[in-house]
N, C-alpha and C positions, 0 to 999 in steps of 0.2 A: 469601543475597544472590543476587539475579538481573543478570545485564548487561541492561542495554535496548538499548545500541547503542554502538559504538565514536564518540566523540564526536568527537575529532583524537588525532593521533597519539601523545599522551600521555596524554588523558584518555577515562574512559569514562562513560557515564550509565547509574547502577543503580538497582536496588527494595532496601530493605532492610526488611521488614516495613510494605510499602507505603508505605513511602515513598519518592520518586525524590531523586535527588541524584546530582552527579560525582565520580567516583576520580582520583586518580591513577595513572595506571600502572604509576608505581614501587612501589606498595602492592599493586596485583592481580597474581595467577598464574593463568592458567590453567589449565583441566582438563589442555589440550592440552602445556602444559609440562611438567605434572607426572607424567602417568598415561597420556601417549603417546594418549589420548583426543580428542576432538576437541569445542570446546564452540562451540555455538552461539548468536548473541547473536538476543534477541527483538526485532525494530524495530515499536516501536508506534504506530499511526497512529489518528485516533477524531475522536468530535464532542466528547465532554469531556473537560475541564482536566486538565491532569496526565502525558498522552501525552505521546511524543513531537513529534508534529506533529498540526495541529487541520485535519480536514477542515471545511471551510465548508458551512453549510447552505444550499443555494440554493432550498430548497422554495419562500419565499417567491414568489420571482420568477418561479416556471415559468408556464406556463400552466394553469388547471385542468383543462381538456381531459385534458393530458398524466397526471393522477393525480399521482404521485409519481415518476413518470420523467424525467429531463431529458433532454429532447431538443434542446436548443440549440444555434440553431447554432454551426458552430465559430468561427466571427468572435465573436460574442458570450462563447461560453464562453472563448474566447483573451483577453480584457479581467480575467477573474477570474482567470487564473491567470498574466498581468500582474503585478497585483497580490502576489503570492507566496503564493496559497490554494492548496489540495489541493482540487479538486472531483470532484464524481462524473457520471458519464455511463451513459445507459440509465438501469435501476432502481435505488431508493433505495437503500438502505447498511443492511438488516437480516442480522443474523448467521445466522437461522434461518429464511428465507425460499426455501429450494431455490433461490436466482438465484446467477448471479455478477453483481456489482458492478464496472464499471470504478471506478479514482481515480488520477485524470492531476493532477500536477504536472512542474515544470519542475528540470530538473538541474543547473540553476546554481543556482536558491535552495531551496525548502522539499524538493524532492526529492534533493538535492546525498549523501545519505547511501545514497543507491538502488546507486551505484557500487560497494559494498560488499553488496549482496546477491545475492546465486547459486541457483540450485539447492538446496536443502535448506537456506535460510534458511526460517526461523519469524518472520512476520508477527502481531502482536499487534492486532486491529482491534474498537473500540469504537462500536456503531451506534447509529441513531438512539434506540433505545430505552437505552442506556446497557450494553446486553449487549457481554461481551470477549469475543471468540473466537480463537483463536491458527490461521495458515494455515502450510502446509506450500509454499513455494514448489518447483514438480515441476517447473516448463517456463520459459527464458526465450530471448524471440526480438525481433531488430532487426528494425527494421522501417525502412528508410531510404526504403523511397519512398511509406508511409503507405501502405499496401493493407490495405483496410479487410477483405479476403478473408482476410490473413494467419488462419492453423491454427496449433493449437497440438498437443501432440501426443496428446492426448484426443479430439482429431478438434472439438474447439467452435475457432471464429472468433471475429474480432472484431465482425461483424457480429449472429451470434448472440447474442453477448453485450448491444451495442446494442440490439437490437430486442426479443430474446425471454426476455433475463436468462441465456442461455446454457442447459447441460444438466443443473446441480448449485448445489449452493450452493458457492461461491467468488470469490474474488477475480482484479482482474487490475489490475496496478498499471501506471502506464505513464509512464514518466521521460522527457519530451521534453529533447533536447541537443540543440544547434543543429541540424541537418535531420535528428536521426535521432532517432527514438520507439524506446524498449526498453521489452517487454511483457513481463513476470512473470504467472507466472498460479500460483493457489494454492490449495488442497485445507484442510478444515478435518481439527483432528487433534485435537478434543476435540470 
């Protein structure tokens, strides 16, 4: 049995031979209980069924120009993530493509579970092609007045990542809360 994610404070969403389902709390111990060990839960995010949260494909809608990057503006991309989608910004969402990927959602709804990720959370993301790859979250930074300049400690920006897919293949996740954006950024470890 795998945890996916701490669901609320009673329940948790796991794998159990692929298949996802809720616990009970009062049923599960952890590693960290038990063995002074410390266990880390996977939060998965993807294009297919079955994740925990369904990134939205907005390919359709780009412009061709663009290829497979969206470059939206943020008024526009702001209306999908309205909605309570996961989208992506800059390049598409390939696991093995040496880019990083931003994927902004909002932290009062589909992102609401980000609160609980840190530093050496493991990020489970499913891309366009259906490939899982698990991220090592290494760095996370507020960003209260949206500076597109913000670093991380890799030395790649936010802007990098926009424009040029950043310096690696990784992720950078980014939970907007009312006027403050928290950026995660994450290393692949498989």
């Amino acid at each position: 049995m795998s945890i996916i994610s701490k669901y609320s404070s009673t329940w948790y969403k796991v794998s159990v031979n692929g298949t996802v389902g809720y616990l009970s709390a009062s049923y599960l111990k952890l590693a960290s209980e038990s063995t002074g060990t410390t266990s880390v839960p996977v939060h998965s995010i993807g294009y297919l069924g079955g994740l925990h949260k369904k990134i939205a494909d907005l390919r359709p809608y780009f412009d061709p120009s663009w290829g497979e990057h969206n470059y939206m503006s943020g008024s526009t991309l702001q209306t999908y993530l309205d909605k309570g989608l996961l989208v992506t910004w800059g390049p598409a969402m390939y696991n093995y493509d040496n880019k990083t990927t931003m994927i902004l959602g909002h932290g009062s709804g589909v992102f609401n579970y980000m609160i609980n990720v840190k530093t050496g959370s493991l990020v489970s993301v499913s891309d366009l092609n259906g490939k899982v790859r698990t991220y090592k979250i290494i760095d996370v930074k507020s960003n209260p007045n949206n500076d597109f300049y913000l670093k991380f400690n890799n030395g790649v920006s936010l802007i990098d990542i926009y424009y040029n897919g950043g310096k690696e293949e990784g992720i950078c996740l980014q939970m907007c809360q009312n006027s403050i954006n928290t950026h995660y950024y994450g290393v692949p470890v498989n």
